[in-house]
C-alpha positions as CSV (number, residue, x, y, z in Angstrom):
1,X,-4.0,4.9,12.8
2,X,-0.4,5.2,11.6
3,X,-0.7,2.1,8.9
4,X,-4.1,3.3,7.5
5,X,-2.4,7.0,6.9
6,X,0.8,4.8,5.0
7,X,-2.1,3.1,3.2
8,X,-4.0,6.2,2.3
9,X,-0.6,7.7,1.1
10,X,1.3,4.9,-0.6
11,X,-1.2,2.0,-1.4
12,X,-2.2,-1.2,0.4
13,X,-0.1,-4.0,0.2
14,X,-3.1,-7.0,-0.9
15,X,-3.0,-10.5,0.9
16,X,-1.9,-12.8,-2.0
17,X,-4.6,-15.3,-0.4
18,X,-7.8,-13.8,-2.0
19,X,-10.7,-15.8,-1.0
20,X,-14.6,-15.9,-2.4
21,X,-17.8,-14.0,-0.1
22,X,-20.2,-15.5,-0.4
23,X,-22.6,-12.3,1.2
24,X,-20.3,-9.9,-0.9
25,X,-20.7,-12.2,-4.2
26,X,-17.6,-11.5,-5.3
27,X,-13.5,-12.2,-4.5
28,X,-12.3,-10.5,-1.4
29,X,-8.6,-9.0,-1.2
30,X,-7.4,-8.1,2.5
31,X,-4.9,-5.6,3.0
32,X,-1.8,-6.9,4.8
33,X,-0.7,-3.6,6.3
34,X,-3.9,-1.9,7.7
35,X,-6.2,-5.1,7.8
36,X,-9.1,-3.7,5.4
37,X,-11.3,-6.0,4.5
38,X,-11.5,-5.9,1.0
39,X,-9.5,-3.3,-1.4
40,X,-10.0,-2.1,-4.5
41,X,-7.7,-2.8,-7.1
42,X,-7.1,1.0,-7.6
43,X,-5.6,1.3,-3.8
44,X,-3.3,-1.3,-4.5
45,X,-1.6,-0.4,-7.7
46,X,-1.6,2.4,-10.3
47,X,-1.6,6.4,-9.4
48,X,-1.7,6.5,-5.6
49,X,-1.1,9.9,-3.7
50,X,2.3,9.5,-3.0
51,X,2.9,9.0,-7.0
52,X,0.5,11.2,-7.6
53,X,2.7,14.0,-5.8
54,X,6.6,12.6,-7.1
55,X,4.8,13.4,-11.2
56,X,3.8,16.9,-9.7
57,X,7.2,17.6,-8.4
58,X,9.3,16.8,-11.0
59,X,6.8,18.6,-13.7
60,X,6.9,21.6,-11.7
61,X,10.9,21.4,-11.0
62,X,11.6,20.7,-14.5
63,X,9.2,22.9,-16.3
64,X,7.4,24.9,-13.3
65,X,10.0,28.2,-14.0
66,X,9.7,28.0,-17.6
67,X,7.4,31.2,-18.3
68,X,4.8,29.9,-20.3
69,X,3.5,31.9,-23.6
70,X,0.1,33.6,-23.8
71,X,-2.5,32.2,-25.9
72,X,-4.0,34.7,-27.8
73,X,-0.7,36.7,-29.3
74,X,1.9,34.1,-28.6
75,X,4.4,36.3,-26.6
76,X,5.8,36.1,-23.3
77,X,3.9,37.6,-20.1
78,X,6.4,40.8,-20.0
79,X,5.7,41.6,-23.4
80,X,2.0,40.7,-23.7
81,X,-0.7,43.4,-23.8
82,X,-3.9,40.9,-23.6
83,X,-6.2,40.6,-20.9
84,X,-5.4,37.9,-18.4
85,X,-9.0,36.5,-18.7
């Protein structure tokens, strides 16, 4: 239970012995970590969760307190008389 919830989060780690299925009709990559029986390219590499989340932290540290402009007149929030919808 423990390695497919560090799969889910970070990725699975593929078997580098990828072999053909015959029934599948198609390669087959086995995860090393929670012993899946075939995974996607897309769990293995590129934005998983845990990625996912670092990106959303550091946006939000670095620019999540900036107060952001409205849209319609161009002034900030305290000094803006337009309607928030």
């Amino acid at each position: 239970m423990l390695k497919r919830l560090i799969c889910w989060w970070f990725g699975c780690v593929p078997d580098r012995e990828s072999h053909y299925d015959f029934e599948y009709d198609g390669w087959i990559t086995p995860c090393t970590r929670c012993h899946a029986s075939d995974c996607l390219y897309s769990d293995m590499v590129g934005y998983t969760r845990h990625y996912r989340f670092i990106e959303f932290c550091r946006r939000w540290i670095l620019f999540g307190w900036v107060p952001r402009r409205c849209r319609d007149c161009g002034e900030y929030p305290n000094k803006c008389d337009c309607p928030p919808f």
